[in-house]
Backbone as XML, in Angstrom:
<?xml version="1.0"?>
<chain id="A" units="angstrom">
  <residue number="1" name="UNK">
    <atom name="N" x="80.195" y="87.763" z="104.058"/>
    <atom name="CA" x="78.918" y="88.297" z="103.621"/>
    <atom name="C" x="78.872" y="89.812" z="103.822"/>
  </residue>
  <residue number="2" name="UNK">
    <atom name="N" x="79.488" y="90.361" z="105.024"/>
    <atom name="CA" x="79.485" y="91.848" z="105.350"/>
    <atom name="C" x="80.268" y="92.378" z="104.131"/>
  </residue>
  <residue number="3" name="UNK">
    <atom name="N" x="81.208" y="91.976" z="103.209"/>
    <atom name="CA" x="81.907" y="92.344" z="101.941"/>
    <atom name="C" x="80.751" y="92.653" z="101.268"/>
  </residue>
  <residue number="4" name="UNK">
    <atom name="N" x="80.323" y="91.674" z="100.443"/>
    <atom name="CA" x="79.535" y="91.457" z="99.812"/>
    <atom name="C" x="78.381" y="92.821" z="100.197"/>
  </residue>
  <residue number="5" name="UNK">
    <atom name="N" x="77.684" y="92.968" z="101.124"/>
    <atom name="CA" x="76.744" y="93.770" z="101.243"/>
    <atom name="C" x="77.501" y="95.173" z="100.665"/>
  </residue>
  <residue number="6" name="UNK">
    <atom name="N" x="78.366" y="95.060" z="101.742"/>
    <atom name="CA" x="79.276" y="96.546" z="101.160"/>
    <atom name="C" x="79.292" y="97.215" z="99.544"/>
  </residue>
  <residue number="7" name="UNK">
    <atom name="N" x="79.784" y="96.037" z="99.188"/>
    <atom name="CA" x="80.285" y="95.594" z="97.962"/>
    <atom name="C" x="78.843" y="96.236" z="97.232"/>
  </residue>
  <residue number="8" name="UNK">
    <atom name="N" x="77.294" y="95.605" z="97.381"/>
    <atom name="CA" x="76.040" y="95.629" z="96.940"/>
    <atom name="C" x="75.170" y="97.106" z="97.230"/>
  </residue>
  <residue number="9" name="UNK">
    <atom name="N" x="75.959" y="97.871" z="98.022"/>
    <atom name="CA" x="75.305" y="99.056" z="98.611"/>
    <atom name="C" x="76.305" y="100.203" z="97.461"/>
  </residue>
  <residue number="10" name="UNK">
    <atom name="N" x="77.618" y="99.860" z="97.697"/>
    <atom name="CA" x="78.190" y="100.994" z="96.232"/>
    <atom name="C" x="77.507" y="100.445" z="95.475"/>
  </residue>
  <residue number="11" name="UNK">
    <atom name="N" x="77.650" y="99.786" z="94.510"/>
    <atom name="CA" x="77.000" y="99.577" z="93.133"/>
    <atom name="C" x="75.503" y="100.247" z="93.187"/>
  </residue>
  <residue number="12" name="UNK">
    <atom name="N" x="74.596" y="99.432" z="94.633"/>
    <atom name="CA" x="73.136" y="100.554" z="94.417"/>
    <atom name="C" x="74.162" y="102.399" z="94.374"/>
  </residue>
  <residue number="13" name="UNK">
    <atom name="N" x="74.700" y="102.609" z="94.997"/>
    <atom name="CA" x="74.861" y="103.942" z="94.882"/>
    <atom name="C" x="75.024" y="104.630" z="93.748"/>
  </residue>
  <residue number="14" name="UNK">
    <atom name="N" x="76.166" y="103.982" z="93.315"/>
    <atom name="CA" x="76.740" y="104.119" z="91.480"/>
    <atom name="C" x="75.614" y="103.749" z="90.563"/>
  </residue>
  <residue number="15" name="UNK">
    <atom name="N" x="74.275" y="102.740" z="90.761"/>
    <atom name="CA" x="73.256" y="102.827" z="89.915"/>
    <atom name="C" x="72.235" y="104.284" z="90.261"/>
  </residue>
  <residue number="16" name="UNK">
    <atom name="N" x="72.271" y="104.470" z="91.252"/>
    <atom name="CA" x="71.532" y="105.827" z="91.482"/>
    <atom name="C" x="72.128" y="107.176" z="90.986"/>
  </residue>
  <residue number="17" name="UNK">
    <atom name="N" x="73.226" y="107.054" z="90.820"/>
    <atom name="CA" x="73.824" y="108.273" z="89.870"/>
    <atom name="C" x="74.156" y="107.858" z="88.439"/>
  </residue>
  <residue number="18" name="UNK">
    <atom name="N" x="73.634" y="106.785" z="88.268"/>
    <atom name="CA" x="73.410" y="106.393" z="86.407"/>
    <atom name="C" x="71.810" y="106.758" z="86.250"/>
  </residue>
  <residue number="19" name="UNK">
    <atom name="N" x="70.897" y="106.552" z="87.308"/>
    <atom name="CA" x="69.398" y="106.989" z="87.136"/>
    <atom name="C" x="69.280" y="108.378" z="86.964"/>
  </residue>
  <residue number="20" name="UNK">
    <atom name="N" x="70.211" y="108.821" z="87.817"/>
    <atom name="CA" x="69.797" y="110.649" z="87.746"/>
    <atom name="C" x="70.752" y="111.435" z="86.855"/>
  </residue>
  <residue number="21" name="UNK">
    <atom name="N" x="71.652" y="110.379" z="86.030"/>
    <atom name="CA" x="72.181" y="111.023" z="84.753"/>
    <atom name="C" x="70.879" y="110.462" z="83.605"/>
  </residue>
  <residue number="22" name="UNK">
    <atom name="N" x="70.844" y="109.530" z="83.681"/>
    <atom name="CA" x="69.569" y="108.754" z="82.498"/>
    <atom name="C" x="68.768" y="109.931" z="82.904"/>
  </residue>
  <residue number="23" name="UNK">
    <atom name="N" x="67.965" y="110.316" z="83.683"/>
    <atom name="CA" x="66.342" y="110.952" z="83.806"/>
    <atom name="C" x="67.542" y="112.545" z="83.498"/>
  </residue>
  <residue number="24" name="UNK">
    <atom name="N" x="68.492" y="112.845" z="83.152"/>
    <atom name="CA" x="68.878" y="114.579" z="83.160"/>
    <atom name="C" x="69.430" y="114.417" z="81.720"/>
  </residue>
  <residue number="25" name="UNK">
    <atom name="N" x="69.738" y="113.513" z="81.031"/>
    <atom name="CA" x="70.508" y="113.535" z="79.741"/>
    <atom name="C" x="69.165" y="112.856" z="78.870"/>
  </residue>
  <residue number="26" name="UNK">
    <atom name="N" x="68.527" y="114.057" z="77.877"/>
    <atom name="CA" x="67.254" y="113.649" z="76.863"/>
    <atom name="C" x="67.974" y="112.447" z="76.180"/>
  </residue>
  <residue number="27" name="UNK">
    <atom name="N" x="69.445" y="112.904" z="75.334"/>
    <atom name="CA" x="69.899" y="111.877" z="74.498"/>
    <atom name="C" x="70.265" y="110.558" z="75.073"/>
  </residue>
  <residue number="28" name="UNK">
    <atom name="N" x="70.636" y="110.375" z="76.303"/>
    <atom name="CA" x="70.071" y="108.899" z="76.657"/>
    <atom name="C" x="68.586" y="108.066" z="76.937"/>
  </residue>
  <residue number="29" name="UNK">
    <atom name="N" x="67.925" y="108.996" z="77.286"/>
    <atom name="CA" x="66.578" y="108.503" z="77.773"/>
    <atom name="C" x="65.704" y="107.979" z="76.034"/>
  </residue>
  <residue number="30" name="UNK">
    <atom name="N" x="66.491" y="108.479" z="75.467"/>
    <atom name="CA" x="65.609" y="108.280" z="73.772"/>
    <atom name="C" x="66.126" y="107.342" z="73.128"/>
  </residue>
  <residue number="31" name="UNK">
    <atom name="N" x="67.090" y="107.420" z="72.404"/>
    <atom name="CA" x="68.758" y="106.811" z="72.245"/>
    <atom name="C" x="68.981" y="105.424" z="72.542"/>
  </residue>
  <residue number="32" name="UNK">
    <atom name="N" x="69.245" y="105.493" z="74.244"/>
    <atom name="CA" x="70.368" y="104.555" z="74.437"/>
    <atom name="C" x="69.627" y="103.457" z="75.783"/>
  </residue>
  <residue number="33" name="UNK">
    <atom name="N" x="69.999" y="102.211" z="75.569"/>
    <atom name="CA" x="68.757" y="101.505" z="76.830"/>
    <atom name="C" x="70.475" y="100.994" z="77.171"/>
  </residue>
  <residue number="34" name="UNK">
    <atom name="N" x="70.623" y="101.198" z="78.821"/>
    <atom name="CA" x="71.937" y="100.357" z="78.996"/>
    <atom name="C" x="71.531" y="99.125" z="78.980"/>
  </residue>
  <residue number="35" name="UNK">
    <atom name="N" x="70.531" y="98.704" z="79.543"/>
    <atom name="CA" x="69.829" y="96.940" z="79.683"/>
    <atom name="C" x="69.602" y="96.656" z="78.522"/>
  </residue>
  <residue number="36" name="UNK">
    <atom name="N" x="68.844" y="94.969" z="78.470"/>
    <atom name="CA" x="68.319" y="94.336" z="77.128"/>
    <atom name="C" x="67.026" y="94.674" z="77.081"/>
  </residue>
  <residue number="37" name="UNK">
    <atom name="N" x="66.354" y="94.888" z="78.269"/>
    <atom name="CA" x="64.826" y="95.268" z="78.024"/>
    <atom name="C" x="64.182" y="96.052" z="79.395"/>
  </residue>
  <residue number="38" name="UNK">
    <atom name="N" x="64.912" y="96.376" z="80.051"/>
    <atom name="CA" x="64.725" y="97.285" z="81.437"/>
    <atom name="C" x="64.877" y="98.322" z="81.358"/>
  </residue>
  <residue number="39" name="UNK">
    <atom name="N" x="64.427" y="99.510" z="81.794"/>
    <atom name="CA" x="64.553" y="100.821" z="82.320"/>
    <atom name="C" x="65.544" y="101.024" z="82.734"/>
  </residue>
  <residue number="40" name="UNK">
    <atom name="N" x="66.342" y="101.663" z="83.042"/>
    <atom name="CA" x="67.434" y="102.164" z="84.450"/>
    <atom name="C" x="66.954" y="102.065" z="85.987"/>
  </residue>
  <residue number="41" name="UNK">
    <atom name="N" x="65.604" y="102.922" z="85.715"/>
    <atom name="CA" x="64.745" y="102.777" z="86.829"/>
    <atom name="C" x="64.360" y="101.791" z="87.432"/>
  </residue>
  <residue number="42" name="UNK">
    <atom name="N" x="63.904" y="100.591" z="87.196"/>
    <atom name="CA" x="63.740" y="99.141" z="87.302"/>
    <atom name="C" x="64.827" y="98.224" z="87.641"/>
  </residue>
  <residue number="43" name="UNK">
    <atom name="N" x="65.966" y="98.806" z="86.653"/>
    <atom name="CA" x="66.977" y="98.008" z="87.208"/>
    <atom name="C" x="67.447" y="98.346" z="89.028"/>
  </residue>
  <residue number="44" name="UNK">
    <atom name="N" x="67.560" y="99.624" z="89.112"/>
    <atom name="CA" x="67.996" y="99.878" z="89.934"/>
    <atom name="C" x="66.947" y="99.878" z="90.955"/>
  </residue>
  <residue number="45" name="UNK">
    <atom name="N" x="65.655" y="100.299" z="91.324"/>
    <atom name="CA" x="64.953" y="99.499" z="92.337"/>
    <atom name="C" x="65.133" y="98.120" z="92.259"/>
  </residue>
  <residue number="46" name="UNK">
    <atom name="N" x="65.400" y="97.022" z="91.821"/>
    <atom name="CA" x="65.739" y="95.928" z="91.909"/>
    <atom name="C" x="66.699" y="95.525" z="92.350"/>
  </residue>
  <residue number="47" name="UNK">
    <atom name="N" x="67.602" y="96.332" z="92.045"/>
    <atom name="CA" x="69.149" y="96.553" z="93.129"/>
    <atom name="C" x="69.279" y="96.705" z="93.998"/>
  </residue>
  <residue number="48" name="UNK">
    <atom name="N" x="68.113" y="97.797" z="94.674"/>
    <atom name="CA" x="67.799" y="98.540" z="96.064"/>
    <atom name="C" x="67.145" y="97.183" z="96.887"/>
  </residue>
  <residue number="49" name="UNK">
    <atom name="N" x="66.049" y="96.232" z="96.437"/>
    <atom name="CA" x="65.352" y="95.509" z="97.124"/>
    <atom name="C" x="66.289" y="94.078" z="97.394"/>
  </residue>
  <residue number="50" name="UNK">
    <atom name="N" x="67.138" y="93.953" z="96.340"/>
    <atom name="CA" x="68.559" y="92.879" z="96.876"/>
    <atom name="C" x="69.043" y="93.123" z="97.534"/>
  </residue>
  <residue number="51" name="UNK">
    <atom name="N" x="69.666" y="94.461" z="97.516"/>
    <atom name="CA" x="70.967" y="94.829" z="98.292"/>
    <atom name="C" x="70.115" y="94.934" z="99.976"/>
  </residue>
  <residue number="52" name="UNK">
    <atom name="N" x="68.809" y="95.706" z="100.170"/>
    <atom name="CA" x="68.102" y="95.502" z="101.277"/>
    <atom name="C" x="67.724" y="93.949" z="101.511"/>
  </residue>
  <residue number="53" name="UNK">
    <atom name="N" x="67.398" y="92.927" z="100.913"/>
    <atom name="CA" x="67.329" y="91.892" z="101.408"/>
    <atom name="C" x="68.674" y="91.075" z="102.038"/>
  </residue>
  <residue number="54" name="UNK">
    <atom name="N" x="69.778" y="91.074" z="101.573"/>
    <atom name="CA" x="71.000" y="90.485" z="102.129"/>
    <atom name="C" x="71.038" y="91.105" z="102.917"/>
  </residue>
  <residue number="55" name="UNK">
    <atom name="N" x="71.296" y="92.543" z="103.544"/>
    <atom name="CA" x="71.543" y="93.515" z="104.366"/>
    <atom name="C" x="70.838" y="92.459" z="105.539"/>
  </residue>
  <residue number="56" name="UNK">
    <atom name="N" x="69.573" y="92.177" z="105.650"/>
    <atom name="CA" x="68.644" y="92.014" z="106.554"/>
    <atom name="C" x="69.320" y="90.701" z="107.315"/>
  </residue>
  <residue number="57" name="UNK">
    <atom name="N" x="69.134" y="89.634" z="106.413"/>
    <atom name="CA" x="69.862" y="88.385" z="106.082"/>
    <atom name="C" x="71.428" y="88.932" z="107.057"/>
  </residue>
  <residue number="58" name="UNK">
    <atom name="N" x="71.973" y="89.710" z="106.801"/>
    <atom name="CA" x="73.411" y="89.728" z="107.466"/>
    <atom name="C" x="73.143" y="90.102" z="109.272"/>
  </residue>
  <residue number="59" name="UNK">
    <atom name="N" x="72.151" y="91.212" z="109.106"/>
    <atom name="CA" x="71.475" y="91.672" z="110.379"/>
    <atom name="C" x="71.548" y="90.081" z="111.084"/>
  </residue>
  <residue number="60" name="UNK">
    <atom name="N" x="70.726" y="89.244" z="110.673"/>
    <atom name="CA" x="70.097" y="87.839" z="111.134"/>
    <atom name="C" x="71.682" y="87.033" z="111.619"/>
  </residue>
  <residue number="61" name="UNK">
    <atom name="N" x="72.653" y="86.906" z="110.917"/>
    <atom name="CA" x="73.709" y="85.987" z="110.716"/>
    <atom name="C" x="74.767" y="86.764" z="111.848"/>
  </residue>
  <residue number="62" name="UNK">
    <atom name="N" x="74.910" y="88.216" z="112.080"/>
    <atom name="CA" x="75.355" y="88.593" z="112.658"/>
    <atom name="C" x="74.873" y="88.437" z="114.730"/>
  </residue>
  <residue number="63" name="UNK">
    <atom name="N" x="73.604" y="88.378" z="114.366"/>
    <atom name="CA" x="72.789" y="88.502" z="115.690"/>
    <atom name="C" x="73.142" y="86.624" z="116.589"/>
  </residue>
  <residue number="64" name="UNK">
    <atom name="N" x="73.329" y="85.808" z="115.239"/>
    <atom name="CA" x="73.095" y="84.264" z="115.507"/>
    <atom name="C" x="74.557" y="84.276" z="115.805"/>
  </residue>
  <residue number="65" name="UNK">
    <atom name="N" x="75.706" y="84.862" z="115.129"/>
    <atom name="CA" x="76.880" y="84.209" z="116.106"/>
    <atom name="C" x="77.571" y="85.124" z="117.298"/>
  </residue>
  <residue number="66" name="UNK">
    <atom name="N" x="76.548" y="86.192" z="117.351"/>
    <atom name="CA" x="76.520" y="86.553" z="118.881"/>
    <atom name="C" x="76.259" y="85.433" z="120.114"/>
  </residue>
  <residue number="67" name="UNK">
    <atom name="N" x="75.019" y="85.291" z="119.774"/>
    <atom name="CA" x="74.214" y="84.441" z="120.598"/>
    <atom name="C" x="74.848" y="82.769" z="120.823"/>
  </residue>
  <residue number="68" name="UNK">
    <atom name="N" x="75.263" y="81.979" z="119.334"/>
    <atom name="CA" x="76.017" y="81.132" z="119.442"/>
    <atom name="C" x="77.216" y="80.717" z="120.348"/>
  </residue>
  <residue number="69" name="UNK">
    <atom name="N" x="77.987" y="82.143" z="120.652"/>
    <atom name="CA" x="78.867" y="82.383" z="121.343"/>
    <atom name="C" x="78.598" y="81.665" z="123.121"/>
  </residue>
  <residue number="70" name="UNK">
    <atom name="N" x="77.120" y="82.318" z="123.323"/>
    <atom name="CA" x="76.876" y="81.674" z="124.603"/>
    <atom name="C" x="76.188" y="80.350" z="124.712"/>
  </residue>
  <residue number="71" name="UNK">
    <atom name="N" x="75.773" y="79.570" z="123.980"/>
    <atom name="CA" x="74.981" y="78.681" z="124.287"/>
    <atom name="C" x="75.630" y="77.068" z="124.232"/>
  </residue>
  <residue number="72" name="UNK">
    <atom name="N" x="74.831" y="76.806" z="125.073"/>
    <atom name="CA" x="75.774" y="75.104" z="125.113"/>
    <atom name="C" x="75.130" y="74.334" z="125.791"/>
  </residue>
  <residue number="73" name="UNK">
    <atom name="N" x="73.800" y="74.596" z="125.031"/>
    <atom name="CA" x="72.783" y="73.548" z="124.839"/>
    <atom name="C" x="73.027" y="72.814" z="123.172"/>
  </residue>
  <residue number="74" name="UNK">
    <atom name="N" x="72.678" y="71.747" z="123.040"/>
    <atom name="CA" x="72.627" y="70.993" z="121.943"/>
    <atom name="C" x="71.839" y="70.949" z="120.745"/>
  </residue>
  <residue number="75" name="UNK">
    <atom name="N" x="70.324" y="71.369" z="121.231"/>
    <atom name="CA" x="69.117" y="71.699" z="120.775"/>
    <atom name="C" x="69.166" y="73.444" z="120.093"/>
  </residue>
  <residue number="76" name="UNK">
    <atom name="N" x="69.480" y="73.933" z="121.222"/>
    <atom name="CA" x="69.681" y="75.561" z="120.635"/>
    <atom name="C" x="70.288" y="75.558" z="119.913"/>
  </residue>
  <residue number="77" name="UNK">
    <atom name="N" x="71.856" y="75.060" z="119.639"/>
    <atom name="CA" x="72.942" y="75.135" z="118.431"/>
    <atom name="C" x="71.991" y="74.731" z="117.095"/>
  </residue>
  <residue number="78" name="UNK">
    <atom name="N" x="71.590" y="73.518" z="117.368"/>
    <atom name="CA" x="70.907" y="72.834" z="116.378"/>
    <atom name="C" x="70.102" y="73.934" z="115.662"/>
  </residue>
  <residue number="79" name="UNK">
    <atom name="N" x="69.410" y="74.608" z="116.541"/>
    <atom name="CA" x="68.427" y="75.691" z="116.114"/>
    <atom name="C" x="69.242" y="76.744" z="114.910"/>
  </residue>
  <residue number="80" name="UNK">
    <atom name="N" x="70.182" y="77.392" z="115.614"/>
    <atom name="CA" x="70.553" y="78.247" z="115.213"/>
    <atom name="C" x="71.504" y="78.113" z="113.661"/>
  </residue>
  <residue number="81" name="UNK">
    <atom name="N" x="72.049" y="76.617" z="113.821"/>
    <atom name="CA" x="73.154" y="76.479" z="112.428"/>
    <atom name="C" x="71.493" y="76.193" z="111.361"/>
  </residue>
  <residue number="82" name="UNK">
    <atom name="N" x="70.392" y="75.531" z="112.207"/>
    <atom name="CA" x="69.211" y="75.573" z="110.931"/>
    <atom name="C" x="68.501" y="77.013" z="110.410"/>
  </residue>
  <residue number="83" name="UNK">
    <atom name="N" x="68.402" y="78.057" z="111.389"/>
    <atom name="CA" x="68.300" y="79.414" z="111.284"/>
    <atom name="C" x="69.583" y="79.940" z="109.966"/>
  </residue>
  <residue number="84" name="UNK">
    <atom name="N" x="70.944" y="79.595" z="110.204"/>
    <atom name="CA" x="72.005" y="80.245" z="109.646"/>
    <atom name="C" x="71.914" y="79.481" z="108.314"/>
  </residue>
  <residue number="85" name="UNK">
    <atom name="N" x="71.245" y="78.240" z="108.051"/>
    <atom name="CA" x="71.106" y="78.158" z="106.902"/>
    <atom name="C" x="70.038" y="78.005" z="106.074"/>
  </residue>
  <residue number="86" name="UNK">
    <atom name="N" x="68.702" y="78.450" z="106.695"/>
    <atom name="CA" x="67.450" y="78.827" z="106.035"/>
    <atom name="C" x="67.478" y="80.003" z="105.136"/>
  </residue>
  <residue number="87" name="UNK">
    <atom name="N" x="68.031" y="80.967" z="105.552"/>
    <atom name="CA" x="68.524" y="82.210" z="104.808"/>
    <atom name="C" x="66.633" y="83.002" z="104.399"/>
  </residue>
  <residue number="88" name="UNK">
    <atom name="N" x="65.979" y="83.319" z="105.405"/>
    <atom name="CA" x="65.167" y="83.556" z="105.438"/>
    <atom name="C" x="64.459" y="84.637" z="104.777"/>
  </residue>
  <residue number="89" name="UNK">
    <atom name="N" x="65.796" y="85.591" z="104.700"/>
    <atom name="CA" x="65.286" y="86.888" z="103.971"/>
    <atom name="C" x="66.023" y="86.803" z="102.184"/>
  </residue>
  <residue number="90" name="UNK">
    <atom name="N" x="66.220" y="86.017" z="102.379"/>
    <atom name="CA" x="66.972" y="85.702" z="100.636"/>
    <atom name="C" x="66.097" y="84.243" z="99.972"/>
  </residue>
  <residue number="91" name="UNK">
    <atom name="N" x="64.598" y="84.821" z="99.452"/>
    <atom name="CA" x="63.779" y="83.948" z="99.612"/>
    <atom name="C" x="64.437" y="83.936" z="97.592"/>
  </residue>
  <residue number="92" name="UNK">
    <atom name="N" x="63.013" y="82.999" z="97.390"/>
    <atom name="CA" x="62.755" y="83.005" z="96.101"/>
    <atom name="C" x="62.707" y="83.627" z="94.798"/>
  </residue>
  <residue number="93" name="UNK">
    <atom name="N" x="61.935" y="84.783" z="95.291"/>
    <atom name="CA" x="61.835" y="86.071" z="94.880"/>
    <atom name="C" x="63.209" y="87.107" z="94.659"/>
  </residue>
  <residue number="94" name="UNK">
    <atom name="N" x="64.250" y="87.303" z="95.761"/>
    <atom name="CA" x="64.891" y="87.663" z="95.929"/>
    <atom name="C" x="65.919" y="87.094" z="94.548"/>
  </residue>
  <residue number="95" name="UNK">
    <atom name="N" x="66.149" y="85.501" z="94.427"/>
    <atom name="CA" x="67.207" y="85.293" z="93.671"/>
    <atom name="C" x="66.636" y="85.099" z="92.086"/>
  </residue>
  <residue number="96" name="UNK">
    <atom name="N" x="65.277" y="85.278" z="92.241"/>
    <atom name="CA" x="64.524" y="85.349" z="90.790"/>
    <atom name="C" x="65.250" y="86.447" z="90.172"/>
  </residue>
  <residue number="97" name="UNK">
    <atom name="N" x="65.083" y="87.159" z="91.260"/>
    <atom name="CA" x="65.359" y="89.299" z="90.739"/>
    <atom name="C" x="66.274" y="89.047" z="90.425"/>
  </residue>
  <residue number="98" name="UNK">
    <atom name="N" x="67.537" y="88.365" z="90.987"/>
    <atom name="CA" x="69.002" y="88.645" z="90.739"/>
    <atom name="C" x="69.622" y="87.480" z="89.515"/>
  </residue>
  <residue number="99" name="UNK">
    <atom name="N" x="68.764" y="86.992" z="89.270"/>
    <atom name="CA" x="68.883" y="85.995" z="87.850"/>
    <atom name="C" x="68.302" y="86.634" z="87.006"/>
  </residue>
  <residue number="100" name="UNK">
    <atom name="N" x="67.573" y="87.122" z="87.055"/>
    <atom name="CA" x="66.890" y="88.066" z="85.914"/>
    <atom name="C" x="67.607" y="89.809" z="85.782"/>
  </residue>
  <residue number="101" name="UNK">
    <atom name="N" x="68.258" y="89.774" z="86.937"/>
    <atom name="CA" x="69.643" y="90.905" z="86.844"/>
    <atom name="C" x="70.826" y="90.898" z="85.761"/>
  </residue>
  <residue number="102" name="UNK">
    <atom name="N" x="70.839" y="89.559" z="85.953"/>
    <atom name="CA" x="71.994" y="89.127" z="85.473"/>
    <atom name="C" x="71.938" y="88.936" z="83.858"/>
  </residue>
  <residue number="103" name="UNK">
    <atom name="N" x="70.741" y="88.160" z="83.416"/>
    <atom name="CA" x="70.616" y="88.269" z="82.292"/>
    <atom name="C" x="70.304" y="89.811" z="81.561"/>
  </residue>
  <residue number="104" name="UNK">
    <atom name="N" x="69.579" y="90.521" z="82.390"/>
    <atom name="CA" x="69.409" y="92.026" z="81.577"/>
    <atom name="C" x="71.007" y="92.529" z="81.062"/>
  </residue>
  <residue number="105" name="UNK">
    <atom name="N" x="72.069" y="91.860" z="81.724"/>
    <atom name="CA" x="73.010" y="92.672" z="81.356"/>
    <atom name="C" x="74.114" y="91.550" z="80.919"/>
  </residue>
  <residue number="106" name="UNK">
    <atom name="N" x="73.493" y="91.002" z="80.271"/>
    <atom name="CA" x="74.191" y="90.088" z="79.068"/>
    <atom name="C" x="75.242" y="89.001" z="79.564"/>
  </residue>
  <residue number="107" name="UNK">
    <atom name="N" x="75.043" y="88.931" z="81.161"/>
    <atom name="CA" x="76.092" y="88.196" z="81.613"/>
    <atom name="C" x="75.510" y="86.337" z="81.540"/>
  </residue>
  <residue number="108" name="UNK">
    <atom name="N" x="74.757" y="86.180" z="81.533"/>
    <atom name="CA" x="74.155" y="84.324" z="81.197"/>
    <atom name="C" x="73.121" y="84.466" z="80.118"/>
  </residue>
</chain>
């Protein structure tokens, strides 16, 4: 998952220097839509609020097999593999955005 974030933080980066070429180049902003029906701008705050939601989510997963490490109670484990797979900060919302990501850019 720490890939993955990595992985989700360039791409926000590389979309933030496609925003501030879109908003500096007139002949794209008129012209040319890279999406099917999104802004640049939109896309990429939407990028920013994924890539911050897994981030958080990893924060969480990282903290639980710290803690896992010490415990050896039965009940607590229990707790924690149900914590590690609630995925708390990668709600509904979160994978709406990223299905509706996906289609803006012709991939489903």
């Amino acid at each position: 998952m720490e890939q993955q974030v990595t992985k989700m933080t360039a791409v926000v980066n590389n979309l933030a220097a496609v925003v501030d070429l879109h908003n500096t180049s007139s002949s794209l902003r008129v012209n040319e839509v890279p999406f099917t029906t999104w802004p640049v701008e939109r896309f990429y705050d939407t990028a920013c609020e994924i890539a911050a939601s897994f981030a958080k989510e990893l924060g969480v997963k990282k903290c639980i097999v710290e803690e896992v490490a010490r415990q050896t109670d039965e009940k607590t484990l229990s707790f924690y593999v149900t914590v590690w797979t609630y995925q708390a900060y990668i709600d509904a919302d979160t994978e709406l955005s990223l299905e509706a990501m996906v289609l803006e850019v012709g991939l489903k």
